[in-house]
C-alpha positions in Angstrom: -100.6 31.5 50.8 -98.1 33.0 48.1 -95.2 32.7 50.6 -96.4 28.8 50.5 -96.4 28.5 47.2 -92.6 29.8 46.3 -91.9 27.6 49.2 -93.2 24.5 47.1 -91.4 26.0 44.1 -88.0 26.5 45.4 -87.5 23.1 46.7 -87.5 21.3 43.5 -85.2 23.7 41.7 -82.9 23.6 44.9 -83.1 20.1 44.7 -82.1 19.8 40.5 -79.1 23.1 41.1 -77.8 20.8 43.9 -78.3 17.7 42.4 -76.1 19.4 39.1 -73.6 20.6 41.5 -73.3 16.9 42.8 -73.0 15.5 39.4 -70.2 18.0 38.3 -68.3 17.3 41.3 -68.2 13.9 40.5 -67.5 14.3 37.1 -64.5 16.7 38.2 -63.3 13.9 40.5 -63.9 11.3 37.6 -61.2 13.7 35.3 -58.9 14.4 37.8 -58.4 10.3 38.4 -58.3 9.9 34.9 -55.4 12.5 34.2 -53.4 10.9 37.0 -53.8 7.6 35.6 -52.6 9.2 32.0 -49.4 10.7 34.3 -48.7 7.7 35.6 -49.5 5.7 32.9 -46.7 8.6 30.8 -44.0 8.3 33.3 -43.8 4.4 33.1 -43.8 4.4 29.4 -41.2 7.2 29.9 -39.5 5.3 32.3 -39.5 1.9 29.9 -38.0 3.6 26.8 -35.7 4.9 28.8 -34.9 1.6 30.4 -35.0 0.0 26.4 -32.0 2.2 25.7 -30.0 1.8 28.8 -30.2 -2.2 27.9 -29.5 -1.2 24.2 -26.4 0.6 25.2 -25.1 -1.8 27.8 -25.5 -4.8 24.9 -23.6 -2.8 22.3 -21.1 -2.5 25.4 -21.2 -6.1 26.3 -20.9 -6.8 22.5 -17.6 -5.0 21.6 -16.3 -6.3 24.8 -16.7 -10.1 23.7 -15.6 -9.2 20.2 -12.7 -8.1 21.7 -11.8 -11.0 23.8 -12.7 -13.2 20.8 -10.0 -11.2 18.7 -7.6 -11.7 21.7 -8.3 -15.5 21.6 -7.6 -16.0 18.1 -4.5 -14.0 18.7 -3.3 -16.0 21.6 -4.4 -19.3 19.7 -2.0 -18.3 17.0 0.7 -17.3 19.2 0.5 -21.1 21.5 -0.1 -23.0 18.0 3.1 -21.6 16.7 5.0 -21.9 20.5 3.4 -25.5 20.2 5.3 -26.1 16.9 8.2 -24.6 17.5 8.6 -26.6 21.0 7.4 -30.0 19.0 10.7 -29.3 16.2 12.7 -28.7 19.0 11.9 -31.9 21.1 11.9 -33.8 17.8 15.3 -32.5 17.6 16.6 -33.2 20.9 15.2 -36.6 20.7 17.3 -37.6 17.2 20.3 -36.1 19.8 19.4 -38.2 22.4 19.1 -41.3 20.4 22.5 -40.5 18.7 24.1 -40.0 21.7 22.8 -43.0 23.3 23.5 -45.0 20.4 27.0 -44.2 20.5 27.9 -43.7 23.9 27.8 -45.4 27.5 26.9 -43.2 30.4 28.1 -45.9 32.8 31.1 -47.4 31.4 34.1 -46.2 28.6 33.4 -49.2 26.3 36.6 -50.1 23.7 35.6 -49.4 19.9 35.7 -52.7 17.7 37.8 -52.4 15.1 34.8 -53.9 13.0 32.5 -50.9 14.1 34.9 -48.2 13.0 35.2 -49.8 9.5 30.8 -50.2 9.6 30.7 -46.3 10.2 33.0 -45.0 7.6 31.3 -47.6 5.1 28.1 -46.0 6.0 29.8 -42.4 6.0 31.1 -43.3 2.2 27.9 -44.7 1.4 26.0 -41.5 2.5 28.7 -39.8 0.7 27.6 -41.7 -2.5 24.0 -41.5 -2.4 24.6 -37.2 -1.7 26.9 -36.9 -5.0 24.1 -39.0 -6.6 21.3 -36.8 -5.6 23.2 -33.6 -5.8 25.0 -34.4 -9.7 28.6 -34.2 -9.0 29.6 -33.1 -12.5 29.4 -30.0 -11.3 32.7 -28.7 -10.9 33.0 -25.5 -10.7 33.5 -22.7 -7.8 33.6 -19.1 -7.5 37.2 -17.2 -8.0 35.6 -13.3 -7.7 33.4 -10.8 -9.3 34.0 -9.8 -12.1 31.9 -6.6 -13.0 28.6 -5.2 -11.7 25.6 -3.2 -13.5 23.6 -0.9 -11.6 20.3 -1.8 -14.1 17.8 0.6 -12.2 17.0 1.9 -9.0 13.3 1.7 -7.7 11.2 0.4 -4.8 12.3 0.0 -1.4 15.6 -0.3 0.9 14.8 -4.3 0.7 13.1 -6.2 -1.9 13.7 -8.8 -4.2 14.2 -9.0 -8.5 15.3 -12.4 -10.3 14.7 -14.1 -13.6 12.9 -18.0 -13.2 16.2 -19.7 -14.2 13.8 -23.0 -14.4 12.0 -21.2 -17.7 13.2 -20.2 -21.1 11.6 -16.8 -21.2 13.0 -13.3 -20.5 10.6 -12.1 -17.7 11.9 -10.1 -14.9 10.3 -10.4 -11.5 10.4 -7.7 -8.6 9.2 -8.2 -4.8 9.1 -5.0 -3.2 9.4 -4.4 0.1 9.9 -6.9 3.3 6.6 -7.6 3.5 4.1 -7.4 0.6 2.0 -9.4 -1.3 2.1 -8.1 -5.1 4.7 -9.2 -7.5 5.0 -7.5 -10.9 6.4 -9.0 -13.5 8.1 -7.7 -16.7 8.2 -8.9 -20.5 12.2 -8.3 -20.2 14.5 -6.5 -19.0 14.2 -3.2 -21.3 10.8 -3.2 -20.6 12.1 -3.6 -16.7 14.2 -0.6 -17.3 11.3 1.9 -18.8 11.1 5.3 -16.4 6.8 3.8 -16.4 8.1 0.2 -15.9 5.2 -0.8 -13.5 2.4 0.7 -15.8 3.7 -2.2 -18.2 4.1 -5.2 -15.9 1.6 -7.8 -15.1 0.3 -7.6 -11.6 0.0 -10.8 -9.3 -1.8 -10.5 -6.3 -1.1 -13.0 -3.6 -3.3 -14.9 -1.1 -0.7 -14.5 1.4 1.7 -12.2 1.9 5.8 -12.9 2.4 8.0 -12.1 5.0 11.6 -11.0 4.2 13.1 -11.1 1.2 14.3 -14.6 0.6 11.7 -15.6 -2.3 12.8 -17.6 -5.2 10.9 -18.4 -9.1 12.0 -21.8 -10.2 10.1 -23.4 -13.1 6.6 -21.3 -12.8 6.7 -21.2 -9.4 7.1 -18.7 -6.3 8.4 -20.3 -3.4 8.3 -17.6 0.2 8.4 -17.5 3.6 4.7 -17.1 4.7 4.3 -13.1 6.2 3.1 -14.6 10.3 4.2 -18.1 10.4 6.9 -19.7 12.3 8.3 -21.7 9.0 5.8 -22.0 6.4 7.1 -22.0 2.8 4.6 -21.8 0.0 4.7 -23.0 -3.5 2.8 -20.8 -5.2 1.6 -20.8 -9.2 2.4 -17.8 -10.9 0.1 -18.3 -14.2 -2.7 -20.2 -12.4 -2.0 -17.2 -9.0 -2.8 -20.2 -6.9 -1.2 -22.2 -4.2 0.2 -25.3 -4.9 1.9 -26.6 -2.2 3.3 -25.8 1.5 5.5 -26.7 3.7 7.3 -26.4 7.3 11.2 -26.1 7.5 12.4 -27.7 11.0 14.4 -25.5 13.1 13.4 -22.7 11.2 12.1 -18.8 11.6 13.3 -18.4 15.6 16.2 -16.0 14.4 17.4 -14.2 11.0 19.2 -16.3 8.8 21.6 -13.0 8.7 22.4 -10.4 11.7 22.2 -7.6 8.8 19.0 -8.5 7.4 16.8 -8.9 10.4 13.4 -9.2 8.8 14.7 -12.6 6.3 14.2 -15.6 8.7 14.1 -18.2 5.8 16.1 -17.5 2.8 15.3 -19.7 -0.3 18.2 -19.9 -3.0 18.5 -22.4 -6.6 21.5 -23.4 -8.1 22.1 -26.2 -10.4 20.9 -28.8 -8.2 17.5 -27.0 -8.2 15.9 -25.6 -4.1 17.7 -24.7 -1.1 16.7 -23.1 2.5 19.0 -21.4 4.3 18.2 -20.0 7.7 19.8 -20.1 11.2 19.2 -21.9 14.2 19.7 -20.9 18.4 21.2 -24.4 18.6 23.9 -23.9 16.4 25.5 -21.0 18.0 23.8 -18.9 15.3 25.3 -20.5 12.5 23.8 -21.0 8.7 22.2 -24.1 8.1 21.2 -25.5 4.8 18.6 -27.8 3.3 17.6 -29.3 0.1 14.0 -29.6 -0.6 12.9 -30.9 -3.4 10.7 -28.5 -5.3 8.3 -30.6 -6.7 6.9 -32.9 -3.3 8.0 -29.9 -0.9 10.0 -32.6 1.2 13.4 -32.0 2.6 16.4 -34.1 1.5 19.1 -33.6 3.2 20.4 -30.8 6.0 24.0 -29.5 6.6 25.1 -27.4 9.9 27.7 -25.0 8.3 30.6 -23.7 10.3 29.2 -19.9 8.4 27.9 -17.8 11.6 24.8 -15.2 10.8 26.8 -12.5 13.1 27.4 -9.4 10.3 26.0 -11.6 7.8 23.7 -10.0 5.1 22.9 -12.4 2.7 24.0 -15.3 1.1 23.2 -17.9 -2.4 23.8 -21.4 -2.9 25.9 -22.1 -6.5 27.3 -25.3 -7.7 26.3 -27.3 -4.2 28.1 -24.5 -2.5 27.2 -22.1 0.5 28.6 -18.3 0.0 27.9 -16.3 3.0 28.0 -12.2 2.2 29.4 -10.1 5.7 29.1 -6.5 6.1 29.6 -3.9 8.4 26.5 -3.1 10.5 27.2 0.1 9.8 27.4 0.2 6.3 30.2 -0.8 3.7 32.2 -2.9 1.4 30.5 -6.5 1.1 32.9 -9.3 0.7 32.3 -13.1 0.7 34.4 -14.9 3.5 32.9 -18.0 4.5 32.5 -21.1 1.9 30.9 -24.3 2.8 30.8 -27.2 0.2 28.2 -29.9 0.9 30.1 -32.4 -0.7 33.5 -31.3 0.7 34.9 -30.7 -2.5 35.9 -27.6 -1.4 39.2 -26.9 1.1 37.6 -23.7 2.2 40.4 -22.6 4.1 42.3 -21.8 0.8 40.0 -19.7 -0.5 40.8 -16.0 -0.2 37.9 -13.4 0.7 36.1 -12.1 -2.2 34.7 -8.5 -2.0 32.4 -7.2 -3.8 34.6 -4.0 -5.1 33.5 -0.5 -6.2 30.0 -1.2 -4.5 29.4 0.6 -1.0 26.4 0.0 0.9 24.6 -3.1 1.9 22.4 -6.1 0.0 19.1 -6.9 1.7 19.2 -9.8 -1.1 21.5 -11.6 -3.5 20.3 -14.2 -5.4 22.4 -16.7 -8.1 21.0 -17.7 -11.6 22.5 -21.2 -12.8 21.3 -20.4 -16.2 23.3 -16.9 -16.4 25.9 -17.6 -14.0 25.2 -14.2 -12.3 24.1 -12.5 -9.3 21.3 -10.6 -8.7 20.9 -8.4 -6.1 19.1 -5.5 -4.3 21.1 -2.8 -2.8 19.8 0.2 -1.1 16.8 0.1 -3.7 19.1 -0.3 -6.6 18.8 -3.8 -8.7 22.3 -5.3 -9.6 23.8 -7.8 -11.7 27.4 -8.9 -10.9 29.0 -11.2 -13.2 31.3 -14.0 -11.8 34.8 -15.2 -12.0 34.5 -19.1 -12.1 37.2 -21.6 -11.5 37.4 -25.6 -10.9 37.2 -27.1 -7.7 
């Protein structure tokens, strides 16, 4: 009877420890699916981020890769636009060549010259002739016979650079251009001040928008005209009160090669005499030899050209004075400059009887030599010394 009892007992706690037991297992399953879920769950999101950064790094890649292309566009664009221009001036020029040619010449047949048409071409010769001395003021008379002294006035800056008064203006400011290739000019009350051991602590600093190339800048009545620093033949007319650009222009034929052998970094050199702005600069054409143009400084347009018989070979520099081309030659190695090629534009000049002029108790070289018609003097930039030579005139 008891052993009946504790049978009836044991069954319902058997049943509610196993039943437990049941529930617990399930709940252990139940945890265990869970936590996998989480892991996998985990190693996605781990996997994402990871994926994130990978796409992160292969933009930033991607990125500097186009920016870099981009750059090398821009610098090819510039490179064909200035080939573009440079082909245009040179097909402009071979067409004016072609059409002279083929005005004066039969490819077919040897045609007798009229005796009319000889006398309508040196008419219009002596007519050109006129309207030149007209534009170019023929009272002036005068040539150069030699040097007749030189001042060493200070030596500071660069190997090449640039220093000049504005022969257009009244005032006494000096102007220096250091350097090749720069794009600050500092200008001076006058020359004392120039000359001061802490010069530059009192001069007026103008910052340009553009920076020159060479050293063949010129100041003419307020203004800096220069060869733009990355351009073919671009010559700005900048403001120097105002520091803003005026005007610009592009010289024909200009910029391929140096305008002198010795002074490879000038392309364009820009020179004033009394007849007011010149270019002078070389072209492949001309077997290397100096060409020269007027432009007129207030419109920027060219007025006449000349092809000199003055080659660029050991050529360092050169200035235009009274309508008239002097070419300075050097050694390449170094030494006494002297002046032996002349070129009037109005051929007022028998160049072949003028003797060479040297440029005596100077050694060295000039990266730049520039006239003032106000002063009749030269100055130059030797070695990093500014100079002043003072000229023997005579009349033509």
């Amino acid at each position: 009877m008891v052993v009946l009892q504790l049978r009836f007992l044991l069954v319902p706690f058997l049943t509610s420890v196993m039943g437990a037991a049941q529930y617990m297992m399930q709940d252990a399953a139940l945890m265990n699916y869970i936590d996998r879920r989480f892991l996998s769950l985990e190693k996605r999101l781990e996997k994402c981020n990871q994926d994130i950064l990978d796409y992160v790094e292969e933009f930033r890649d991607f990125s500097k890769m186009v920016l870099s292309r981009l750059a090398g566009l821009n610098n090819h664009k510039a490179e064909v636009k200035s080939e573009v221009e440079n082909l245009l001036t040179r097909i402009e020029r071979a067409q004016r060549d072609i059409d002279y040619f083929g005005s004066v010449t039969d490819s077919n047949t040897c045609t007798e010259v009229h005796e009319d048409l000889v006398k309508q071409q040196l008419f219009e010769e002596a007519e050109e002739k006129k309207k030149l001395k007209l534009m170019l003021n023929a009272s002036c008379d005068y040539m150069l016979a030699g040097i007749k002294s030189l001042k060493v006035v200070k030596k500071t800056g660069d190997k090449h650079g640039s220093w000049m008064k504005d022969p257009g203006k009244k005032h006494t400011k000096i102007y220096l251009l250091n350097g090749s290739v720069n794009n600050v000019i500092f200008e001076f009350a006058n020359i004392m001040t120039f000359m001061e051991s802490n010069h530059t602590l009192k001069a007026r600093r103008v910052t340009l928008p553009f920076p020159w190339e060479g050293t063949g800048h010129i100041i003419y009545q307020g203004f800096l005209f220069y060869h733009r620093y990355g351009s073919l033949n671009e010559i700005i007319k900048f403001n120097i009160q105002k520091r803003s650009i005026t005007d610009q222009m592009l010289l024909p034929g200009a910029g391929r090669i140096p305008a002198y052998q010795l002074s490879p970094s000038t392309k364009i050199d820009l020179a004033v005499d009394e007849q007011g702005l010149w270019a002078i600069h070389a072209e492949p054409e001309t077997g290397g030899n100096i060409v020269i143009t007027k432009i007129n400084h207030i419109t920027m347009a060219v007025e006449h050209t000349w092809d000199t018989s003055c080659n660029s070979k050991d050529a360092e520099a050169a200035f235009m004075a009274c309508n008239t081309l002097y070419v300075v030659y050097n050694l390449p190695s170094g030494g006494t400059s002297r002046i032996q090629c002349v070129y009037d534009v109005l051929d007022a000049v028998n160049t072949y009887e003028i003797p060479v002029l040297h440029f005596t108790k100077r050694q060295g070289s000039h990266s730049t030599i520039h006239y003032n018609p106000k002063e009749k003097q030269l100055f130059a930039w030797g070695d990093g010394s500014q100079i002043i030579y003072k000229l023997h005139t005579k009349q033509k």
